[in-house]
FITOR-672091 format. One record per residue (C-alpha): residue in three letters; x, y, z. Coordinates in steps of 0.2 Angstrom, whole numbers, plus 5000, padded with zeros to 4 digits. Example, Ala and Ser with C-alpha at 12.3 -4.5 7.8 and 13.67 -1.06 7.14 Angstrom:
- residuo; x; y; z
- ALA; 5062; 4978; 5039
- SER; 5068; 4995; 5036
END
This chain:
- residuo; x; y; z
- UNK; 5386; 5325; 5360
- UNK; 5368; 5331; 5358
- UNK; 5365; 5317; 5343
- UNK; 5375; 5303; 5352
- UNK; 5360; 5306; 5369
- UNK; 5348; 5307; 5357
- UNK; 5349; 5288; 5353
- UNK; 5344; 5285; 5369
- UNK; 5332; 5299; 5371
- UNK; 5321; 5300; 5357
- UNK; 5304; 5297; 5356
- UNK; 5296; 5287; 5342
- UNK; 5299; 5298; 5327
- UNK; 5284; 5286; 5317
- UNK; 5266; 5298; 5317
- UNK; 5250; 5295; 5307
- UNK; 5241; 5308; 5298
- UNK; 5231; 5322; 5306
- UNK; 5214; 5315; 5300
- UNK; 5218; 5297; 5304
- UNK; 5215; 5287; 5321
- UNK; 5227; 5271; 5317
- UNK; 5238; 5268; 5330
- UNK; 5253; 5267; 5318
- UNK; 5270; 5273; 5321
- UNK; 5266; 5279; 5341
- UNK; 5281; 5280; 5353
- UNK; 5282; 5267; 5367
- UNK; 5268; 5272; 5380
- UNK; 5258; 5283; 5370
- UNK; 5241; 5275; 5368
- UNK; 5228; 5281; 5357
- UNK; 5210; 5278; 5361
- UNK; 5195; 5281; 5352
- UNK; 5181; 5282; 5363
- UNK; 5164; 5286; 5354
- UNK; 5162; 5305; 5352
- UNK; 5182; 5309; 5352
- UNK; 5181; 5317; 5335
- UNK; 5166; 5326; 5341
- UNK; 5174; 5332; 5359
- UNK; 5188; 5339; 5349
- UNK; 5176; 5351; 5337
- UNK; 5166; 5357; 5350
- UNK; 5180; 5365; 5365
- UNK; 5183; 5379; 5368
- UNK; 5197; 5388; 5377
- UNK; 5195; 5406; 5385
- UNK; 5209; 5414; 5399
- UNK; 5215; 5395; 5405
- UNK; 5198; 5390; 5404
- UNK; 5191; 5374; 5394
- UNK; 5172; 5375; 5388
- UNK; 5164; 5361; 5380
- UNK; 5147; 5362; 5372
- UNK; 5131; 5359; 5382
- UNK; 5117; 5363; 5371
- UNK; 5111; 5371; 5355
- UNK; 5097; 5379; 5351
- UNK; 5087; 5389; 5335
- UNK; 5095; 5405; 5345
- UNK; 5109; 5400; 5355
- UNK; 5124; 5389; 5359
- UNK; 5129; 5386; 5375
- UNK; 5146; 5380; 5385
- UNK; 5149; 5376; 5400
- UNK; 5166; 5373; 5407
- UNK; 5174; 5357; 5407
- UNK; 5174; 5354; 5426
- UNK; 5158; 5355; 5428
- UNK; 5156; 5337; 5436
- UNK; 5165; 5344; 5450
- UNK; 5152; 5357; 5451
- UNK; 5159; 5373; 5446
- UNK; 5145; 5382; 5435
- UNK; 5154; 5391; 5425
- UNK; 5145; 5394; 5405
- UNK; 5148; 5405; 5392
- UNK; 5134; 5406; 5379
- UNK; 5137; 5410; 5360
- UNK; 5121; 5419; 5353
- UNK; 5116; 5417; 5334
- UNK; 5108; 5435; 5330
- UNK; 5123; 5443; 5338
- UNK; 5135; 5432; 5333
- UNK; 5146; 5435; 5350
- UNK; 5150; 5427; 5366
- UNK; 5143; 5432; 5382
- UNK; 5149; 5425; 5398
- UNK; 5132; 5420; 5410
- UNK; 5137; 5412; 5424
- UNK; 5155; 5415; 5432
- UNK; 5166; 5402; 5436
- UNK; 5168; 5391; 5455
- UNK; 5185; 5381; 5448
- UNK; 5193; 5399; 5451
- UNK; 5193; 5416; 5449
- UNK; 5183; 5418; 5432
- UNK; 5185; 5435; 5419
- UNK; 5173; 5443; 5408
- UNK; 5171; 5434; 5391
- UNK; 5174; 5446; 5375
- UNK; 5161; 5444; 5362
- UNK; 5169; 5435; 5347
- UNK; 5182; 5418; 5344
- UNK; 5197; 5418; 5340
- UNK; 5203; 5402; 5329
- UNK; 5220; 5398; 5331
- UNK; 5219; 5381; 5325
- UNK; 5231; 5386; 5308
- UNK; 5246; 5396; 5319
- UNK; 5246; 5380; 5331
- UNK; 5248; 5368; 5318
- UNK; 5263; 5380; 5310
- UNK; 5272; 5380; 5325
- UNK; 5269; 5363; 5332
- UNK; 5278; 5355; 5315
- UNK; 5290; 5371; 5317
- UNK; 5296; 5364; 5336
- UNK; 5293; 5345; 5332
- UNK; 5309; 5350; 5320
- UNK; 5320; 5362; 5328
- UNK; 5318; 5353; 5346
- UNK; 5317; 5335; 5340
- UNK; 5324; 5330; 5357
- UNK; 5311; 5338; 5367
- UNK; 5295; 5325; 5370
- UNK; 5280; 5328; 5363
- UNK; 5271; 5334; 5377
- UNK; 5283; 5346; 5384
- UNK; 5278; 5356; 5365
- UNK; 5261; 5353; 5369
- UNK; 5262; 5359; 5386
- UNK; 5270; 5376; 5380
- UNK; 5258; 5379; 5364
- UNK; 5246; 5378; 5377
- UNK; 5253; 5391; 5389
- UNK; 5256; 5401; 5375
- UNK; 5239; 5398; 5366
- UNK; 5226; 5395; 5379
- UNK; 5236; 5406; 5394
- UNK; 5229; 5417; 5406
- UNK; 5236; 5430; 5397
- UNK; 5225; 5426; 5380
- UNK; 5209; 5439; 5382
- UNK; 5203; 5431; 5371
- UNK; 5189; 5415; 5367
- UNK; 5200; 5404; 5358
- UNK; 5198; 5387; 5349
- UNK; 5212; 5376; 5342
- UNK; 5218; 5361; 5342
- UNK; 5218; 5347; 5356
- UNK; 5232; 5337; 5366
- UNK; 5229; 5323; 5352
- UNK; 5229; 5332; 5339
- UNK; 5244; 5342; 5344
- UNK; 5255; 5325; 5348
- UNK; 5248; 5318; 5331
- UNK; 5256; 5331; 5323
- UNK; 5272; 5331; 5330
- UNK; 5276; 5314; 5326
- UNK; 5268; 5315; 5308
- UNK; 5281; 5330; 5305
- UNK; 5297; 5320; 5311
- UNK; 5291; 5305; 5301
- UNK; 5292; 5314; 5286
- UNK; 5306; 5325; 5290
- UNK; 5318; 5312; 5294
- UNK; 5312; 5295; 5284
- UNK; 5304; 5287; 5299
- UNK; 5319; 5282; 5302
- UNK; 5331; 5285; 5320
- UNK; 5346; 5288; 5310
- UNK; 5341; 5297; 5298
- UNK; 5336; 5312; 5314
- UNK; 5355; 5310; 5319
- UNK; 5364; 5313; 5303
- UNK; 5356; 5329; 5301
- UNK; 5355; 5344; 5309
- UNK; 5351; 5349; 5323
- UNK; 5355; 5334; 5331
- UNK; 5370; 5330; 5319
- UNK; 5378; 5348; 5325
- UNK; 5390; 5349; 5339
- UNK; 5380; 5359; 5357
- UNK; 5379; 5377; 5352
- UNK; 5390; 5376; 5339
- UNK; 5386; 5375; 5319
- UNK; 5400; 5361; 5315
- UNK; 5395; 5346; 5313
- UNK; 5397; 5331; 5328
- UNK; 5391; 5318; 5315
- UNK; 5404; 5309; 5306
- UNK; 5400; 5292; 5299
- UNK; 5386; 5280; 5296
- UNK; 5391; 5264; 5288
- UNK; 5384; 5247; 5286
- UNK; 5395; 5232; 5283
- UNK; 5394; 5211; 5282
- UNK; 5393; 5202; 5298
- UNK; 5401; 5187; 5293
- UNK; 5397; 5178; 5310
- UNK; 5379; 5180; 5304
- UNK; 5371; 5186; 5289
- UNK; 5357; 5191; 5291
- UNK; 5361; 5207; 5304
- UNK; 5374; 5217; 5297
- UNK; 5386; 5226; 5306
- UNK; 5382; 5245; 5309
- UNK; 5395; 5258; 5314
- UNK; 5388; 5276; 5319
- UNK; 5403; 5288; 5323
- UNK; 5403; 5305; 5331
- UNK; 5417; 5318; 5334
- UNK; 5423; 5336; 5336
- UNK; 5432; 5342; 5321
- UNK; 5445; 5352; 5331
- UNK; 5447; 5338; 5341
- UNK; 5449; 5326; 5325
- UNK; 5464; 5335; 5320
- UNK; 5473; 5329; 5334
- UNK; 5474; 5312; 5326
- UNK; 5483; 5321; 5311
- UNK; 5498; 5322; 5321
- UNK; 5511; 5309; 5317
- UNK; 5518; 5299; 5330
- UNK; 5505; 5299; 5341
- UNK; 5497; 5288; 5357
- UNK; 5480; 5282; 5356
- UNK; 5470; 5273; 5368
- UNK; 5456; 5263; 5365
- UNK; 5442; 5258; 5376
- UNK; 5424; 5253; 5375
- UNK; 5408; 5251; 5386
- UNK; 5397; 5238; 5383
- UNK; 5381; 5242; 5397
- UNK; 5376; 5262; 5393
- UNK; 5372; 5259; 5374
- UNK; 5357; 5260; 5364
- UNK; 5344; 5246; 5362
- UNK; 5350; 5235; 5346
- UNK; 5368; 5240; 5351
- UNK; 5381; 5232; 5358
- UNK; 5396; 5245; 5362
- UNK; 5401; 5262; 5361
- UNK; 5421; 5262; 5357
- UNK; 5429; 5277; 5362
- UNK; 5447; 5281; 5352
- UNK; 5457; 5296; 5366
- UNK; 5474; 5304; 5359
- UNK; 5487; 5308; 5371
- UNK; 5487; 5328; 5369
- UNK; 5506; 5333; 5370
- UNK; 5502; 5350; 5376
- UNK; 5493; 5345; 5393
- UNK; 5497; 5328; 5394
- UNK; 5483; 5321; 5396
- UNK; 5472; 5309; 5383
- UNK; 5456; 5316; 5376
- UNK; 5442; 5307; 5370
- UNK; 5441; 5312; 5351
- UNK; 5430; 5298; 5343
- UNK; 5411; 5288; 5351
- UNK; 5409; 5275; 5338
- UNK; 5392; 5265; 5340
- UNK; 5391; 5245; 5333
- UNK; 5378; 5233; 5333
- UNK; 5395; 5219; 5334
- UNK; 5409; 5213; 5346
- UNK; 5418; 5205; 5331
- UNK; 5437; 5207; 5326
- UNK; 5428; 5213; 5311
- UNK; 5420; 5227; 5316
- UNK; 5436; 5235; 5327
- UNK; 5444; 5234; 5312
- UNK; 5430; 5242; 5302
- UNK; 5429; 5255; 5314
- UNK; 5449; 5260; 5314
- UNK; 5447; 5262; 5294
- UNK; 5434; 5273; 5295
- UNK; 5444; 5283; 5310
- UNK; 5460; 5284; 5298
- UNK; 5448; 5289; 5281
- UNK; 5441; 5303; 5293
- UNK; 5459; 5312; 5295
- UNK; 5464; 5310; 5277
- UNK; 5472; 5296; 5281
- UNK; 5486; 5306; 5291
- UNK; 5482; 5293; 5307
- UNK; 5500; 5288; 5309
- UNK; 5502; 5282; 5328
- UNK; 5516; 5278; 5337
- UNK; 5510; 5270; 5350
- UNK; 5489; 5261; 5350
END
């Protein structure tokens, strides 16, 4: 049921380019702010063993960092020098524990943005900054000996969004009818089954839309002839734009119980749409539904 709980889990799946500030296509809740100097705050940080510098001051022969808690008074620097072309550490940390700086950069900037629109993809689920928080780790981590510069918390989340948008239309159905949200939980067989759009003759202008999700093994319990369905429906724990999810359950002859087989989403109560919904159950089996008893 992973791409049924996505409906009600996703983020915003709209993003903006990388370059671009616009505030088009965000999530709910996720602001973004330009203050003056943003773009310049994000081209002169550094990271080195957990620790974020920002530039201080330049000079003819040197550049120098100081670390990013420095209000609070630790007087931690790091001091990049022309001739040599290295890093130096000056003066150690008072944040924490502070290490030796080696003497050159590493930029990282290209492997984060690879694997940042690899996860924004393969977890489409996940928030946006959960994948942050773990590029970071992995990036900018204790365990890293190295100086290293990349990209920001921003620019991270920009990039995410931006990749869903293209990958799935911008559009929230279009992430759930393909994998890996359209495939059943550890399983490469498919848990989507339909998406249709029909006339809603009670009005117009909002067609009725039908999303159906189901086990195939569990669909071939339908092909039996004869049997019992049961029908029910919840009309509180549905998406937003929604307004019930039908569930269609078998009675399973060998166990004797009734086992939900079909979640059909629809955007209409209407004697239309359940009817709607039952032809698209019966297409779904090859049109072997046959029951005895509904």
């Amino acid at each position: 049921m992973e791409g049924l709980s996505s409906l009600y889990n996703m983020e915003g799946l709209a993003e903006v380019p990388h370059e671009d500030t616009a505030r088009v296509g965000a999530p709910p809740g996720f602001v973004h702010r330009h203050p003056r100097g943003q773009a310049r705050q994000e081209r002169t940080t550094c990271f080195y063993r957990g620790f974020k510098y920002t530039r201080a001051w330049t000079s003819s022969r040197k550049i120098a960092y100081r670390c990013s808690r420095f209000r609070s008074g630790c007087r931690g620097t790091l001091e990049f020098t022309i001739a040599t072309m290295g890093f130096s550490a000056v003066r150690p940390h008072t944040c924490r524990d502070a290490v030796p700086a080696p003497g050159r950069i590493e930029d990282v900037t290209m492997e984060m943005m690879s694997q940042a629109d690899a996860l924004a993809i393969e977890q489409v689920a996940r928030p946006a900054r959960q994948i942050w928080e773990a590029l970071r780790d992995e990036f900018y981590g204790a365990a890293n000996g190295n100086v290293v510069r990349g990209l920001s918390e921003l620019q991270v989340q920009r990039r995410i969004y931006r990749a869903r948008h293209q990958h799935f239309s911008g559009d929230v159905h279009g992430a759930i009818e393909i994998p890996p949200l359209s495939l059943a939980l550890d399983e490469a067989v498919s848990f989507f089954q339909f998406h249709y759009v029909t006339i809603n003759n009670e009005n117009l202008n909002k067609p009725t839309r039908l999303l159906g999700w189901a086990h195939p093994s569990l669909v071939n319990l339908l092909r039996y002839h004869g049997t019992t369905l049961f029908v029910d429906g919840t009309f509180h724990c549905v998406p937003r734009g929604y307004k019930q999810c039908v569930i269609f359950m078998v009675h399973d002859r060998a166990s004797g119980i009734f086992v939900p087989v079909y979640y059909v989403l629809s955007t209409s109560r209407s004697g239309d749409s359940y009817w709607d919904m039952l032809h698209f159950v019966v297409q779904s089996t090859d049109q072997q539904l046959e029951p005895a008893e509904v």
